[in-house]
C-alpha positions in Angstrom: -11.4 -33.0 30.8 -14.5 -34.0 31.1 -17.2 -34.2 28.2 -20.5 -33.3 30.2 -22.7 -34.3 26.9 -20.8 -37.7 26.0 -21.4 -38.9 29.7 -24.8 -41.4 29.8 -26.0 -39.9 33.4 -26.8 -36.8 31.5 -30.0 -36.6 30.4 -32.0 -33.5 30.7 -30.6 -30.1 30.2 -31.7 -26.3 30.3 -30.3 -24.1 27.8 -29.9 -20.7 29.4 -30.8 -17.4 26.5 -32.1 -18.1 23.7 -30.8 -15.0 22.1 -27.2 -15.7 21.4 -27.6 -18.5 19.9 -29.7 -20.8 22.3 -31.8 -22.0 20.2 -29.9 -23.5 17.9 -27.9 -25.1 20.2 -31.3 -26.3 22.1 -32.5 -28.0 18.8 -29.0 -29.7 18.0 -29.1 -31.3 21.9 -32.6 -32.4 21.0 -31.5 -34.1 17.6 -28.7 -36.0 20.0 -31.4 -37.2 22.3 -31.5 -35.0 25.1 -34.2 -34.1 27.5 -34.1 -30.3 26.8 -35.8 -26.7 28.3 -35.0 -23.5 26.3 -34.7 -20.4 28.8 -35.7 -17.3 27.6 -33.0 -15.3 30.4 -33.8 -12.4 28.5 -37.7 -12.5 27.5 -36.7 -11.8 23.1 -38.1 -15.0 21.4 -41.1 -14.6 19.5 -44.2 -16.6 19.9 -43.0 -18.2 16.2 -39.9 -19.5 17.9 -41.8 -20.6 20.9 -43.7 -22.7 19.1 -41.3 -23.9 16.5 -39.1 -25.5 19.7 -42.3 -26.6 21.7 -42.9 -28.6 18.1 -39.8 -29.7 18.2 -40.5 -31.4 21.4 -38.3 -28.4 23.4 -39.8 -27.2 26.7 -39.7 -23.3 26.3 -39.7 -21.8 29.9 -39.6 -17.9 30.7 -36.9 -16.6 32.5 -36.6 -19.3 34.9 -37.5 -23.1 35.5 -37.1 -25.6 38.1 -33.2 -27.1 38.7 -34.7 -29.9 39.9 -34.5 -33.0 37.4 -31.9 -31.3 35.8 -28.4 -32.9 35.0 -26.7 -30.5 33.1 -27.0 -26.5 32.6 -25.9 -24.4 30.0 -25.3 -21.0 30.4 -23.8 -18.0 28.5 -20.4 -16.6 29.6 -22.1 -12.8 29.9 -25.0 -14.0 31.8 -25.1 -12.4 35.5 -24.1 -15.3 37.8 -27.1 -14.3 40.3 -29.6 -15.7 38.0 -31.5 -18.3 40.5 -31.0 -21.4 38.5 -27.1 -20.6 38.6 -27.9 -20.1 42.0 -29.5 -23.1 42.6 -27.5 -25.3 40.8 -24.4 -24.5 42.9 -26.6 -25.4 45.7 -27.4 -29.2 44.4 -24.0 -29.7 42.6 -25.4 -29.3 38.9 -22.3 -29.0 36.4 -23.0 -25.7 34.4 -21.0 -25.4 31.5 -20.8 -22.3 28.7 -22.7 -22.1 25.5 -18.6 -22.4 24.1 -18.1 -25.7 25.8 -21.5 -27.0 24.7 -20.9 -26.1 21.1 -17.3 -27.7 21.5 -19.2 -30.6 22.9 -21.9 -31.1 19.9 -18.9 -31.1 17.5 -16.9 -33.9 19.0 -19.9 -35.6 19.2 -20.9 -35.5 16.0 -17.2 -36.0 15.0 -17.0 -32.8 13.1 -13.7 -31.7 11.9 -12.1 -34.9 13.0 -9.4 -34.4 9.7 -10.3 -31.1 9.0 -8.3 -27.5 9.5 -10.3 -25.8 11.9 -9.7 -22.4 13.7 -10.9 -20.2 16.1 -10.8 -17.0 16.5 -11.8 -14.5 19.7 -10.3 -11.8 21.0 -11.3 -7.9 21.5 -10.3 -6.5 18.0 -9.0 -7.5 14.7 -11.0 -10.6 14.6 -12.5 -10.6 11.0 -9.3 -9.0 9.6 -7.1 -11.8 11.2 -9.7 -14.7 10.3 -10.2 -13.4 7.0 -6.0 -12.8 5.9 -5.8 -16.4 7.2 -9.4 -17.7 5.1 -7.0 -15.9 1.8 -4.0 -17.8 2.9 -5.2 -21.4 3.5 -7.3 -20.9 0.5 -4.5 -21.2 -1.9 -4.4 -24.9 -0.9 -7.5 -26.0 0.8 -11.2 -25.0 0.3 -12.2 -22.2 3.3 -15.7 -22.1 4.6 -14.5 -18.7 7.2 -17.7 -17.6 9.2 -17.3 -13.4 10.9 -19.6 -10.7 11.4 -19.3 -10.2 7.5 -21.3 -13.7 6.6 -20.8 -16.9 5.8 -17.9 -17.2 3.1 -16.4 -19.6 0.6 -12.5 -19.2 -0.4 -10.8 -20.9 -2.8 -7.4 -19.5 -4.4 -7.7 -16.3 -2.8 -11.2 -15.6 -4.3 -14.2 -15.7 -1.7 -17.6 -16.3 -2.3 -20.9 -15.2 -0.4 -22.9 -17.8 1.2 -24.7 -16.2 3.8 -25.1 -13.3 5.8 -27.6 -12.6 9.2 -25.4 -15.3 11.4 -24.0 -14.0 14.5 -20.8 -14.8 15.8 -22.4 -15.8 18.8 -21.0 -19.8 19.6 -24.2 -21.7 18.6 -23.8 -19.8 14.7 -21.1 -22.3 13.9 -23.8 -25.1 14.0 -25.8 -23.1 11.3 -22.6 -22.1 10.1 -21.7 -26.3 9.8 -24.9 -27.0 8.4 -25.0 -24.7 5.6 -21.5 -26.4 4.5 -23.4 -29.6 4.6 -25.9 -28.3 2.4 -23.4 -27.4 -0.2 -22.2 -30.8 -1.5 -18.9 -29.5 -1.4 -15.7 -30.7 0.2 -14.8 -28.3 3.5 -11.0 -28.9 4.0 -10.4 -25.9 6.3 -12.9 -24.1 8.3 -12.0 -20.7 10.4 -15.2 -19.3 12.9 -14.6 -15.8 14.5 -16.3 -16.3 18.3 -17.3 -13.8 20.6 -16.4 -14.2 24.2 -14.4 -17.3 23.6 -13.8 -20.6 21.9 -15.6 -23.7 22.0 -12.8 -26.0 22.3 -12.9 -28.4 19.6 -11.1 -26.1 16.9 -7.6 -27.5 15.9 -5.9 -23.9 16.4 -6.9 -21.3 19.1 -6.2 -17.5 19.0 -6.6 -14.9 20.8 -6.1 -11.8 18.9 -5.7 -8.8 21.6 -7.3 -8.6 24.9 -7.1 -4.9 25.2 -9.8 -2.4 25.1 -11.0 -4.4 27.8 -15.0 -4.5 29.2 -17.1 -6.1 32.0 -19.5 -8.7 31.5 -21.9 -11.0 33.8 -23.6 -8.1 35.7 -20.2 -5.9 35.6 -18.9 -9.1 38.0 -16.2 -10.3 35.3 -14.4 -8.9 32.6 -14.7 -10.1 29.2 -10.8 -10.9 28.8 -11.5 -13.7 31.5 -14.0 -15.5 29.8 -11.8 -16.0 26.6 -8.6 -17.4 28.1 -11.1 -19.6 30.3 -11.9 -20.6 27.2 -8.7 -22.0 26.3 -9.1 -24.1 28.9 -11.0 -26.8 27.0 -8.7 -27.1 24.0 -6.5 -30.8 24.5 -2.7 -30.1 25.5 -1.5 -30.9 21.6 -3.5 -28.4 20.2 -1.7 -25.3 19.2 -2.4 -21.9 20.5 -1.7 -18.6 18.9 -1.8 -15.9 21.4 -1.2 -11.8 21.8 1.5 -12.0 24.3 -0.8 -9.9 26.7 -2.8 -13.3 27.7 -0.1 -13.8 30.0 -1.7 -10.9 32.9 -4.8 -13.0 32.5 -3.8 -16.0 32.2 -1.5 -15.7 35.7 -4.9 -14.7 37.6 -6.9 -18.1 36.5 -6.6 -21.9 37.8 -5.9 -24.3 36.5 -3.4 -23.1 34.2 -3.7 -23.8 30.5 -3.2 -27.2 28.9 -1.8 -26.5 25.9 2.0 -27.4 25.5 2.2 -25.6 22.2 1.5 -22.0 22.9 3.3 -19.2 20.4 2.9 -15.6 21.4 3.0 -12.5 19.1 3.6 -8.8 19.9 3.0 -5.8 18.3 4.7 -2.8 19.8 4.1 0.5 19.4 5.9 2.5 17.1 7.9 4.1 20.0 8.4 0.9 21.9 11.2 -1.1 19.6 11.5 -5.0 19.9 11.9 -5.7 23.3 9.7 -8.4 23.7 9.9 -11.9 24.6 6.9 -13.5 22.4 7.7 -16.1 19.6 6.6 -13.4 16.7 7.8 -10.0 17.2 5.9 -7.8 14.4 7.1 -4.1 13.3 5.6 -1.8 10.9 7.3 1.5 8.8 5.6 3.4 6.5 5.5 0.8 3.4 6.7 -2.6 5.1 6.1 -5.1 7.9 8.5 -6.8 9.4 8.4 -10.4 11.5 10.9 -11.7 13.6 10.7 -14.9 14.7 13.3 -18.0 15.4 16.6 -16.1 14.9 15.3 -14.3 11.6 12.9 -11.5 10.1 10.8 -11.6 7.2 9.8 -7.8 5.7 6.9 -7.8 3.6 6.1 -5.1 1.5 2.6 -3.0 1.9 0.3 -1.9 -0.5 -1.3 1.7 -0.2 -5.2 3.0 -0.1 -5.7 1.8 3.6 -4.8 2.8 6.9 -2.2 -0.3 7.0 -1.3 0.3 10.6 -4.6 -0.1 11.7 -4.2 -4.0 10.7 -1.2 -4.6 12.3 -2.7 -7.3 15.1 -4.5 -9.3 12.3 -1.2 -9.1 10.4 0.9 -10.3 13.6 -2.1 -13.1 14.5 -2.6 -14.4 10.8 1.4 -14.2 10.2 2.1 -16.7 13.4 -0.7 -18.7 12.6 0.1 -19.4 9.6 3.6 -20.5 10.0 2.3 -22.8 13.1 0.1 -24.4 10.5 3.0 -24.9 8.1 1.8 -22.4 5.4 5.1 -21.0 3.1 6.3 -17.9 3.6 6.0 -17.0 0.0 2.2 -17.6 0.4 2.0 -15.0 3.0 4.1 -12.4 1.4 1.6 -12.7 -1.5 -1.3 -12.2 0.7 -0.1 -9.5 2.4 1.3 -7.5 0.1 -1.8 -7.8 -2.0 -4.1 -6.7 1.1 -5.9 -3.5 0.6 -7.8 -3.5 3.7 -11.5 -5.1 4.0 -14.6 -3.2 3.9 -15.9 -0.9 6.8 -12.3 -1.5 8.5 -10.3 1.9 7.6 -10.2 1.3 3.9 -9.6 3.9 1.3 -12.1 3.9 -1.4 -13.3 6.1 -4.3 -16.3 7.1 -5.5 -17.6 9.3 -7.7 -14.3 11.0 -7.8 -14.7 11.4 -4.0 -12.8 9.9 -0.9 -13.9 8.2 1.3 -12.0 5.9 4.1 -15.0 3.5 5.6 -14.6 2.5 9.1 -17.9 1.4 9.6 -18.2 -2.5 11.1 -19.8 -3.9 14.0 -16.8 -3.7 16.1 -16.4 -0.1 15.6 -15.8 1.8 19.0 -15.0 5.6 20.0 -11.5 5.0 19.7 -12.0 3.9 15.7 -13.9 7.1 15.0 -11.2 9.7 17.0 -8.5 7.8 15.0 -10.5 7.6 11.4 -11.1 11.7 12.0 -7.5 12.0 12.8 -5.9 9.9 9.9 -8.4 12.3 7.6 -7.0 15.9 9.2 -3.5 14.6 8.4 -4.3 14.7 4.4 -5.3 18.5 5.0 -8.8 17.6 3.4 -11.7 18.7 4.8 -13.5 16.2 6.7 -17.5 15.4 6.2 -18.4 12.7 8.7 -21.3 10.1 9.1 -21.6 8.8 12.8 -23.8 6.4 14.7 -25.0 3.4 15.2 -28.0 1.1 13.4 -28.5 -0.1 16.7 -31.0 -3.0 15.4 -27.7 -4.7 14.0 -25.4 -5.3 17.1 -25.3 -6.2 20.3 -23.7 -3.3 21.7 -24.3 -0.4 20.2 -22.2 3.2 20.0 -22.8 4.5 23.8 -24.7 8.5 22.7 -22.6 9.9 26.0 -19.6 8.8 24.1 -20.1 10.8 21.3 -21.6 13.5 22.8 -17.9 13.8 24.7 -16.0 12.9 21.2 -18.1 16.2 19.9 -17.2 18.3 22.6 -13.6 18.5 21.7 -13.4 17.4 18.1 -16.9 18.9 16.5 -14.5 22.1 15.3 -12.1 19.1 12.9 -15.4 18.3 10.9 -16.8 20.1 8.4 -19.9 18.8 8.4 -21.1 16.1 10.7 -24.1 13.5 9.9 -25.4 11.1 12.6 -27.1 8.1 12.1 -29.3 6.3 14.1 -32.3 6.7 16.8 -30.4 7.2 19.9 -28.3 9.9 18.0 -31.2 11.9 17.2 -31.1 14.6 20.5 -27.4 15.4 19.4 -28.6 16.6 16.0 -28.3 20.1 17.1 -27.8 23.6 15.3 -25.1 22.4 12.0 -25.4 19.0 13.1 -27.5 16.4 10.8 -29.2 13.4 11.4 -29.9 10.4 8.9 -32.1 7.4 10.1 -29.9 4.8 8.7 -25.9 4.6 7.3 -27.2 4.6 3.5 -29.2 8.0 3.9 -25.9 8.9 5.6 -23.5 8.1 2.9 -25.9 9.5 0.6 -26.5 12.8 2.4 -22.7 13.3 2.9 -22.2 12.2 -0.6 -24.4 15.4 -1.8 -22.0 17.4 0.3 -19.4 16.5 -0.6 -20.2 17.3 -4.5 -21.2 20.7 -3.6 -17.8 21.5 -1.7 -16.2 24.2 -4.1 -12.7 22.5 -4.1 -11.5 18.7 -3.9 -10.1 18.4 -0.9 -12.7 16.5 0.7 -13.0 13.3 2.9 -15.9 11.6 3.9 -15.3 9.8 7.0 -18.3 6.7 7.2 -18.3 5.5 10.9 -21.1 3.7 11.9 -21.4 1.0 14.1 -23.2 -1.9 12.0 -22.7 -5.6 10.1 -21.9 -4.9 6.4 
């Protein structure tokens, strides 16, 4: 395949957003000698950041520039493909590659990772709990830096360690993300990046964890599930891939097919469904156990209790494969596994105060999280005190208001009391309905109902969309 950035005809390139993660990757082409223009699609950089690439000797041009003198243009999977430079460029024959491919290109440039574990992570759920089971797995052998929507982590022997948080897991964060490690003056042996929209290419393992749930991006012209098997496209044919055996609908539609001559797949059936399945790792869950088979075999693992276990089931299925692609020992993963109590935000059970509580709220929290949360709380019989919303300033794509003004047409009656969070909430907040400006006044409003309930059977349900 060709490497756009290695090639010495390509000198000046335009760097399409600078929101996700343009601007870092602007600088880094800057530092490598490139003629660069930062394009602010979108119009969100602030005058500091204007200035701050213009010093760097960046050319910082709103909405669009001039094609051209241009060699070279880099451009953001979810960006609508009418813009007039992509336009324009298809008209004069200018390559236009993907903020993924870029990033992929930087780190083979700067020969990042050459001996080095790396893996990447995309898909439309289960990301962080899949990179972060396989972060505790590799960890019992290698030094982890794992980057996801919940910061920038060090693991070693299971333990992990807050770097940093605020990143995105937009494509350009792994250069932060990289530069941080260099910072540390500590060995990386093994470094795992959850990606949105895709995968850069240079990682040494590739997974997809699930493509369902499935959205439009690009001006409603693609759908999201394209753009990440694209992706795949720029890994070498050695390098193994780790997929949710429902890549293959995709994968049929899109030329040319995929290099890679060491794909594994992985199912995970419902519970009404059985085994039939053709994909290399066949994963089944009962009420205390998980079960794997794989090559002729099956491996049952035993769960622990005080999460909602079957909620994790991809991220078992993905981090289970993976890890026995990447030659980890079985014994390792039973450990982790059976050890795993759920991560924070993502359907955990916790206590406090005496009180329950199971926190689903995370920045990949949807509808569907929130009808499932309420519903795994009616089945304990408990009454059910819920904080809903959004703090919209946090994530990309927030918790649609039409959404849960649907969800609280046929489920307000299952709640006992009902608290919602965030701006775009606030003309729902109606009659018994509460509103709290952020998830902390939330929790601590529901909290205070919660003590005042006369009897102890009482759940509070936290599900708000948000980074934690």
């Amino acid at each position: 395949m060709h490497r756009y950035l290695s090639d010495p005809s390509v000198k000046s390139v335009a760097v399409l957003d600078m929101t996700h993660g343009g601007i870092i990757i602007a600088h880094r082409l800057k530092e490598l000698g490139f003629n660069v223009t930062g394009v602010d699609v979108y119009g969100t950089i602030s005058p500091e950041q204007c200035n701050s690439m213009e010093m760097d000797g960046i050319r910082v041009s709103e909405k669009n520039c001039s094609v051209e003198d241009l060699d070279l243009i880099i451009s953001p999977v979810h960006l609508y493909p009418d813009h007039i430079m992509l336009q324009q460029a298809e008209e004069k024959h200018i390559p236009v590659i993907s903020h993924h491919r870029a990033v992929g290109e930087i780190l083979n440039i700067k020969d990042t990772g050459d001996h080095t574990l790396m893996i990447e992570v995309t898909g439309t759920k289960a990301k962080t709990s899949t990179a972060s089971l396989l972060a505790d797995m590799i960890s019992r052998k290698l030094t982890v830096l794992l980057h996801t929507s919940r910061g920038l982590e060090m693991w070693e022997d299971g333990v992990c360690r807050l770097l940093h948080k605020g990143l995105s897991i937009a494509p350009g964060s792994i250069l932060q993300a990289m530069d941080i490690a260099g910072s540390l003056n500590k060995e990386i042996e093994a470094y795992i990046f959850e990606i949105s929209l895709g995968v850069t290419g240079c990682g040494s393992v590739g997974i997809i964890t699930t493509l369902d749930m499935d959205y439009m991006i690009a001006g409603k012209t693609s759908m999201a599930s394209e753009a990440k098997v694209k992706s795949l496209m720029s890994y070498p044919e050695d390098v193994p891939l780790v997929l949710n055996d429902n890549y293959k609908g995709i994968s049929q539609q899109l030329k040319p097919a995929l290099m890679s001559k060491h794909i594994r797949t992985f199912s995970t059936p419902d519970k009404s469904e059985g085994l039939n399945s053709d994909a290399d790792y066949r994963i089944s869950m009962h009420e205390n156990s998980l079960s794997i088979a794989c090559a002729g075999e099956e491996i049952k693992i035993r769960l622990d209790t005080g999460y909602d276990a079957w909620s994790y089931r991809t991220a078992f299925a993905a981090s289970c494969a993976t890890a026995q692609e990447i030659d980890i020992p079985w014994k390792t993963v039973k450990e982790v596994i059976q050890n795993f109590r759920g991560l924070q935000g993502r359907m955990q059970e916790i206590i406090q105060e005496d009180i329950t509580i199971l926190d689903n709220s995370n920045s990949g929290m949807d509808i569907f999280s929130v009808e499932k949360a309420l519903s795994l709380c009616l089945k304990r019989n408990q009454k059910v005190i819920m904080v809903l919303g959004e703090e919209a300033a946090q994530v990309c794509e927030g918790l649609p208001p039409e959404d849960v003004a649907d969800m609280l047409r046929s489920r307000l009656q299952d709640m006992d009391e009902l608290i919602l969070v965030g701006e775009r909430m606030k003309p729902l907040a109606t009659g018994n309905i509460y509103y709290a400006e952020s998830f902390d006044m939330g929790k601590t409003r529901a909290m205070e109902f919660a003590r005042k309930k006369s009897d102890d059977k009482v759940i509070i349900a936290l599900c708000v969309k948000c980074f934690r």
